[in-house]
C-alpha positions in Angstrom: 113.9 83.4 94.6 115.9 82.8 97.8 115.8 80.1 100.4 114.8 82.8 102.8 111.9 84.5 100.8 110.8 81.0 99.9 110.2 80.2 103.3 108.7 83.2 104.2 106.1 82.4 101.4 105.2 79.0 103.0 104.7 80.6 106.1 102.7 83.3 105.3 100.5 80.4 102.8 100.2 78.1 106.0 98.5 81.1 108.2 96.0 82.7 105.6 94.9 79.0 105.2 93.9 79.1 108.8 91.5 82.2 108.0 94.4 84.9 108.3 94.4 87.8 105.7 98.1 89.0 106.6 98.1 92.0 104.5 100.6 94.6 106.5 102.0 91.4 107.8 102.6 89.6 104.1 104.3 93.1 103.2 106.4 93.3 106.3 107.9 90.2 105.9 108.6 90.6 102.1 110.4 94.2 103.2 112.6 91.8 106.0 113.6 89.2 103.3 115.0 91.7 101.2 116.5 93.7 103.3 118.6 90.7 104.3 119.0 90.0 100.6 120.6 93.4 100.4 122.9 92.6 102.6 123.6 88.9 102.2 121.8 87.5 104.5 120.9 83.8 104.7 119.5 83.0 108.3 117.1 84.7 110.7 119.2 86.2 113.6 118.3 88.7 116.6 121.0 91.1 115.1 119.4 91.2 111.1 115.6 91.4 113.0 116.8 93.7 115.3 118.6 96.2 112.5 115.4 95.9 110.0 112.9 96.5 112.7 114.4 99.5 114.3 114.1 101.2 110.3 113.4 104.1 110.2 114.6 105.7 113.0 112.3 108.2 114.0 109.7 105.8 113.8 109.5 105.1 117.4 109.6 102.3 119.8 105.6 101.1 119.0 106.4 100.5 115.5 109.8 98.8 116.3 108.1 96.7 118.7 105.3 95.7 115.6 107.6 95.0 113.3 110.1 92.6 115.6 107.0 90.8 116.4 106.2 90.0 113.0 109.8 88.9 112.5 109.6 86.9 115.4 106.6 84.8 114.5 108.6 83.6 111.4 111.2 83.1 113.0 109.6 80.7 115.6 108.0 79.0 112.7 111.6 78.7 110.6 113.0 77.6 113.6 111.2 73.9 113.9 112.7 73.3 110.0 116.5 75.3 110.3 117.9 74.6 113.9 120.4 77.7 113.5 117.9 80.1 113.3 117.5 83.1 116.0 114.2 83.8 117.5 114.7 87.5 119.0 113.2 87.4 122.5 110.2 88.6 124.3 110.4 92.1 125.6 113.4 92.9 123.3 112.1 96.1 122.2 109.1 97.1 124.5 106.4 99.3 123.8 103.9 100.9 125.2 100.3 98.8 124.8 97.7 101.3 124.2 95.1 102.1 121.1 95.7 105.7 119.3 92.5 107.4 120.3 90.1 108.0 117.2 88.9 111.6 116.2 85.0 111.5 116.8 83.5 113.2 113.9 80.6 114.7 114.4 77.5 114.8 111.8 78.1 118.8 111.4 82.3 117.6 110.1 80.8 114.4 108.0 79.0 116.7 106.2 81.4 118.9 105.6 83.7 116.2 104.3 81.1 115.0 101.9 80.5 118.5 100.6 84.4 118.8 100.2 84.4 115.6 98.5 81.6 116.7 96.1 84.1 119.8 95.5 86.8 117.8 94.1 87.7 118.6 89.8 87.4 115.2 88.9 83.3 114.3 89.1 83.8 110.7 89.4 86.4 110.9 91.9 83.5 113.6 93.7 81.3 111.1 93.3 83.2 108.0 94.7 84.7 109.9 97.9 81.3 111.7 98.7 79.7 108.4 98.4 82.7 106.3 100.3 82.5 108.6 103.2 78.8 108.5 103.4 78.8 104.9 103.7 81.7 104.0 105.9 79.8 107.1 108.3 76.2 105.7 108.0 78.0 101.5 108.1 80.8 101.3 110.2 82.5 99.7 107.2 86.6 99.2 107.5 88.1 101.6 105.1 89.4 98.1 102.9 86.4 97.0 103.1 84.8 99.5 101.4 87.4 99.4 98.8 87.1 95.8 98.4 83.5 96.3 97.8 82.6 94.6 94.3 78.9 95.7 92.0 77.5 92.1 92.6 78.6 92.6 96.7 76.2 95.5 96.5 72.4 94.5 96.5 70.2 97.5 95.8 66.9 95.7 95.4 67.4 94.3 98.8 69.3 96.7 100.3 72.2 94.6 101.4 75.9 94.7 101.7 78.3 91.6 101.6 81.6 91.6 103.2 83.5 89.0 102.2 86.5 87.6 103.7 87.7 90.7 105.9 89.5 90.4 109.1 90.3 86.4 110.2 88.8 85.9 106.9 85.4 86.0 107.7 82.1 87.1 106.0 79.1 89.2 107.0 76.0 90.7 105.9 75.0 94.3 106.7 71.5 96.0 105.7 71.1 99.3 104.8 68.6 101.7 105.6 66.5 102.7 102.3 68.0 106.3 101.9 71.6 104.4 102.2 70.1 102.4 99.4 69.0 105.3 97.3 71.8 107.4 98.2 74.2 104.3 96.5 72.1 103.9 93.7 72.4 107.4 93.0 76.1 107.1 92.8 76.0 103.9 90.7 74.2 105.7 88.3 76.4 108.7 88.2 79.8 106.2 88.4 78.0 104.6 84.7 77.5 107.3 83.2 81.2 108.6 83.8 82.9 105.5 83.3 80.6 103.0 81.3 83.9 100.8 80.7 85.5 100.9 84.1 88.7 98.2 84.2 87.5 97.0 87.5 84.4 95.2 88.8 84.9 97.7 92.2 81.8 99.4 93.3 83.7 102.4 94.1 85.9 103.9 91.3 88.8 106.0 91.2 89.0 108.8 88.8 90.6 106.5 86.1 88.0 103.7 86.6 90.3 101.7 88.7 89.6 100.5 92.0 90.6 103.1 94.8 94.0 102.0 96.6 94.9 103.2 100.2 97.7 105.4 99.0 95.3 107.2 97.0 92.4 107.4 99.2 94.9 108.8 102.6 96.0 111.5 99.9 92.7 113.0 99.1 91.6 112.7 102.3 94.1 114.6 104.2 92.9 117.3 101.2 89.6 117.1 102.1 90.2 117.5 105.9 91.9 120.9 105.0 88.9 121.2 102.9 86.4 120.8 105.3 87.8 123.2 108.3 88.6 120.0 110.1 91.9 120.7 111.7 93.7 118.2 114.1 93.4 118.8 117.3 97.2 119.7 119.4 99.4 116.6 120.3 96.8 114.5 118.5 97.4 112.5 114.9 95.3 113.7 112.1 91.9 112.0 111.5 91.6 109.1 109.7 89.4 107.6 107.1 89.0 104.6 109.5 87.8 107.4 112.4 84.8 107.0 110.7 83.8 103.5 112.0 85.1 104.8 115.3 82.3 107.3 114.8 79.5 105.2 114.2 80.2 102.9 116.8 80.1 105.5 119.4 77.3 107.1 117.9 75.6 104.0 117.7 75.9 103.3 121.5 75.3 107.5 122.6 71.7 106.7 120.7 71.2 103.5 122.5 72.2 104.6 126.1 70.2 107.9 124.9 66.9 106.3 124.8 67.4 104.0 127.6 68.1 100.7 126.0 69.9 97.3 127.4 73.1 98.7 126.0 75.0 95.3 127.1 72.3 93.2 125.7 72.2 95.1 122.3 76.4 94.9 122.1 76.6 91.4 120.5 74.7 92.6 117.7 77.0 95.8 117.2 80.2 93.2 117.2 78.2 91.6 114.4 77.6 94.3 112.2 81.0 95.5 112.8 82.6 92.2 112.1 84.3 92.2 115.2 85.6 88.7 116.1 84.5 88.9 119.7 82.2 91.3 121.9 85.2 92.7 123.9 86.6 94.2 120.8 83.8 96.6 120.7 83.2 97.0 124.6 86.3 99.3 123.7 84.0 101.6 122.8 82.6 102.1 125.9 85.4 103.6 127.2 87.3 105.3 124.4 84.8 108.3 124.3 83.9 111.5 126.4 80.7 111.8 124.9 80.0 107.6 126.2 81.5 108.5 129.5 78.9 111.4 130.3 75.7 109.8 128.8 76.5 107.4 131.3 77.1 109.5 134.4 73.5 110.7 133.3 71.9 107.6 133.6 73.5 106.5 136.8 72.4 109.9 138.2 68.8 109.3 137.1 69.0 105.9 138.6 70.3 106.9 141.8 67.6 109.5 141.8 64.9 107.1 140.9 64.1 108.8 137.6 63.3 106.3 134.4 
């Protein structure tokens, strides 16, 4: 191992100490170190960060901009130990700060996407993405988190989920409502029968009895999409997996303002269940959403007119 990727190690160990999980961030750094390993590289300089973050090409200038930053955090780190190394400035690669905006799915699409899934030739692969989607639609689960979901983390008789160590390494409960419960133990109960030996402890399975991966699961789901009718809108990116917890989050908040409720009173407890790490994170959600914008107009209209 070189002196390079050695020191990358440390100071990607120091930081998930501190409660950071790193993943995109451990594997960026790993693709830096050996791209200057390639090349015979032996110190951190603006010119090797600049030429690694600017790959591929066509990317453009948003990714370029994430990946010098990662660069540039071990680099300010590498710095304090080797003097000669090159921290690439601030601003060196600018980008545009704005979040993609999600695809809303509506209940009419999540069913179609289950009934796809339930389509697919394999039945436990069926079963897993029916019950996956389900789920994430019904939870607001993180698409890793889901996959990360282990048989002990999922408590039938109680009706309760445990995430464990998602984002900033922290930990959560989230209750499920009983036909969530019964809808899961369904699936448990089909996944046994198809796979009584699976190789994993995962709660969901893949087709092999392995636990789904992220290159797997982006795969079918772009399949079932097609599958479903669902086709992305013009100039837009194709829906995600992930759009799913966008989805319950502002359907969550449409209900609330819907019948009237202390929506800024009740957020808190949305951040919660979400694992967000701070209420602003999913004040977001106010704004990110046509459908949020005019159920509000509605209610200031009623107010101004005096109406309940």
């Amino acid at each position: 191992m070189s002196a390079l990727a050695r020191s990358a190690q440390d100071y990607l160990g120091m930081r998930r100490s501190v409660g950071y999980a790193l993943r995109q961030e451990g594997r960026m750094l790993a693709d830096f170190v050996g791209y200057c390993e390639r090349r015979g590289i032996t110190r951190v300089s603006t010119e090797a960060a600049l030429g690694w973050a600017t790959e591929p090409s066509s990317a453009g200038p948003n990714w370029w901009a994430t990946r010098l930053a990662v660069v540039r955090g071990f680099a300010a780190h590498l710095q304090t130990v080797e003097a000669d190394t090159e921290v690439p400035p601030k601003g060196l690669l600018p980008s545009r700060a704005s979040r993609t905006t999600p695809h809303l799915f509506s209940p009419t699409e999540i069913t179609a996407l289950m009934a796809a899934a339930r389509a697919l030739a394999h039945p436990l692969r069926a079963a897993s993405f029916e019950a996956r989607i389900g789920l994430m639609a019904i939870t607001g689960l993180r698409t890793g988190e889901a996959m990360a979901l282990d048989r002990p983390d999922v408590d039938l008789e109680e009706g309760m989920l445990t995430i464990w160590r998602s984002k900033l390494g922290k930990s959560r409960q989230v209750p499920l409502h009983e036909t969530t419960t019964a809808a899961l133990a369904a699936y448990a109960a089909r996944r046994d029968e198809l796979c009584p030996r699976p190789a994993t402890p995962s709660f969901f399975l893949s087709g092999g009895g392995t636990r789904l991966n992220h290159t797997n699961t982006s795969t079918t789901f772009a399949g079932l999409l097609e599958a479903a009718g669902i086709a992305t809108p013009p100039g837009r990116r194709r829906p995600r997996l992930y759009d799913l917890r966008h989805s319950f989050a502002v359907a969550t908040l449409v209900a609330w303002h819907a019948e009237g409720a202390d929506v800024q009173a009740r957020l808190p407890v949305l951040s919660t269940w979400m694992g967000h790490t701070k209420p602003s994170t999913t004040y977001w959600y106010l704004q990110a959403a046509p459908q949020l914008l005019a159920v509000t107009a509605l209610r200031l209209e009623r107010y101004l007119e005096g109406q309940p």
